[in-house]
Structure formats: structure tokens, C-alpha cells
C-alpha positions as CSV (number, residue, x, y, z in Angstrom):
1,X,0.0,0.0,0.0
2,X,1.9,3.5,-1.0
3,X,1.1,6.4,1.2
4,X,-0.7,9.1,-0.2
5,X,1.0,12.7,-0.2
6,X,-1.5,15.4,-1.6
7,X,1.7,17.8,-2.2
8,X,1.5,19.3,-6.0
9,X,5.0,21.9,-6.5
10,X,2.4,23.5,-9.5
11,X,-0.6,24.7,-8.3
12,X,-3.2,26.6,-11.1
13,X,-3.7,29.9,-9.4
14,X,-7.2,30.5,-8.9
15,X,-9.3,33.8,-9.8
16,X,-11.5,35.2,-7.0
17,X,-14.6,34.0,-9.0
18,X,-13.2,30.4,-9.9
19,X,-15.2,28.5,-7.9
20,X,-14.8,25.2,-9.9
21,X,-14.1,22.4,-7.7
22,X,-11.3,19.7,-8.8
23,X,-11.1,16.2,-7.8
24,X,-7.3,14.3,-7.2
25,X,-7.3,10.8,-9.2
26,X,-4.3,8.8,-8.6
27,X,-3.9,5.9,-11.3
28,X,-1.3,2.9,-11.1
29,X,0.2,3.4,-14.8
30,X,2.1,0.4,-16.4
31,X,4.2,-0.1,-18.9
32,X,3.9,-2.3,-21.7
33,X,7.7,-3.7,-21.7
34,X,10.7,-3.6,-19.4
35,X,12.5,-1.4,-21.4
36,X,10.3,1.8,-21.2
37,X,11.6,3.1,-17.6
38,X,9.2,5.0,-14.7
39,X,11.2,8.4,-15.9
40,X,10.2,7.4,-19.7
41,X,6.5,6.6,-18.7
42,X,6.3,10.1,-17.0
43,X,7.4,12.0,-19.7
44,X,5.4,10.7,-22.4
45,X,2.6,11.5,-20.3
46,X,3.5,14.8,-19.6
47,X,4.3,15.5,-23.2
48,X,0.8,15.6,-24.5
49,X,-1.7,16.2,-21.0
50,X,-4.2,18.5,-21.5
51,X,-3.3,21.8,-20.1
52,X,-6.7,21.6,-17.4
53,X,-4.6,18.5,-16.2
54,X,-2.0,18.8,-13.2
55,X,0.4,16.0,-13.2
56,X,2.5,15.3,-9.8
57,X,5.8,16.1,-9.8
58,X,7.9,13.0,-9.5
59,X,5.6,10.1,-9.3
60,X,6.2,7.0,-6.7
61,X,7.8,4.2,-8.9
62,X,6.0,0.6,-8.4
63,X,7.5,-2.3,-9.3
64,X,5.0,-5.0,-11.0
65,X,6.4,-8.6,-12.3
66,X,8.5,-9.5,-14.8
67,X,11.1,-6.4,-14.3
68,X,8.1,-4.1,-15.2
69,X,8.2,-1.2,-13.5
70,X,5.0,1.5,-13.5
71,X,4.2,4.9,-11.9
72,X,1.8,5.8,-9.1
73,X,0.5,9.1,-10.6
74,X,-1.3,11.8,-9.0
75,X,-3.7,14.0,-11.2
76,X,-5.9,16.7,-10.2
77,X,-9.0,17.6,-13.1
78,X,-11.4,19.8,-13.2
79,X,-14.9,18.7,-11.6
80,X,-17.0,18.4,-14.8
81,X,-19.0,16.0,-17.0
82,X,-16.3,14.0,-18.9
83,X,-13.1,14.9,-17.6
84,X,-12.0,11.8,-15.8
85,X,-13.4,10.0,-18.4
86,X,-11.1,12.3,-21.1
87,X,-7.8,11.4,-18.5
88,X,-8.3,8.2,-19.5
89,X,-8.8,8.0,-22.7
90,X,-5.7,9.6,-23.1
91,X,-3.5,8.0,-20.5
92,X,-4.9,4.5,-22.0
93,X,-4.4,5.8,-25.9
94,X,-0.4,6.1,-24.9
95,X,1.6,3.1,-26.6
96,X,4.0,2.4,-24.4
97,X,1.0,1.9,-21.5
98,X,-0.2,-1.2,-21.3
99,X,-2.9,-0.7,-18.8
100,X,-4.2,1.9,-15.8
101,X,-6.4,1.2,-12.4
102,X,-7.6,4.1,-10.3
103,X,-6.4,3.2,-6.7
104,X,-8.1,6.6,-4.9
105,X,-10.3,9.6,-6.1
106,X,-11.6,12.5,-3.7
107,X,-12.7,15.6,-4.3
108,X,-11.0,18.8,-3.4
């Protein structure tokens, strides 16, 4: 069981009359061979996120079987119809990820 830290080093600012509330997903991300490393797995992800997505900084590393090694990855979205939904859709449209699982989801 990994410990959850709620600690983001990039926060959106929000305007006085933002009142949208967001919701933290974490997802267990994992590879689909050995030879794409935790680092590489972040950084493809990062590469094309939607900007309304907020990516952790450094994600907890978890190793799986067969020397496969996945991410723990924090994201907060916007609350709104679809948005988890479009996170996954594009975290599960990545090549080099074989599969995702939600492990925790709260609202902020």
C-alpha cells in the first residue's frame, strides 16, 4: 500500500470568481515492456496532457512482475462531466501503456 502525499510543486492559481471544484485521481500506470523506464513513462505522459490537467511532480515508482516497472501518478482535473473520463482516454491511448487502475479519487 503506497502512502498518499497530496503535495503538487504547481498549483493553477485560482481567480476570485473560480469556484470550480477539482477532484485528485491517482492511477497505477504500467508499462507495456521492461524497457520503457518510470522516468520514460512520465514524460510521455507529460508530453501531450491537456493543459486543465495537473500532473505530480515525481511520481512514486512501483515495481509490477517480470522487471516491469509503473508509476503511481497523481492528477488533479477539473470537476465536470467527462473529464476523468477524457484522462483516461488519453492516458490509456499512450503506446508504451499497457494498462491503468484508479487506486483513490476524492474531491477537493
Amino acid at each position: 500500500m503506497c502512502a498518499l502525499s497530496v503535495d503538487f510543486k504547481v498549483h493553477k492559481s485560482k481567480s476570485k470568481g473560480d469556484n470550480m471544484a477539482e477532484v485528485l485521481l491517482v492511477y497505477e500506470v504500467r508499462p507495456d515492456t521492461a524497457e520503457t523506464t518510470p522516468k520514460q513513462l512520465e514524460d510521455i505522459i507529460r508530453t501531450n496532457l491537456p493543459s486543465k490537467y495537473q500532473m505530480q511532480e515525481n511520481p512514486e515508482e512501483k515495481p509490477l512482475f517480470f522487471g516491469l516497472i509503473g508509476i503511481v501518478g497523481q492528477f488533479i482535473i477539473p470537476e465536470e462531466d467527462g473529464a476523468q473520463d477524457e484522462l483516461e482516454e488519453y492516458l490509456s491511448s499512450i503506446q508504451e501503456v499497457s494498462s491503468i487502475q484508479m487506486t483513490f479519487v476524492t474531491r477537493l
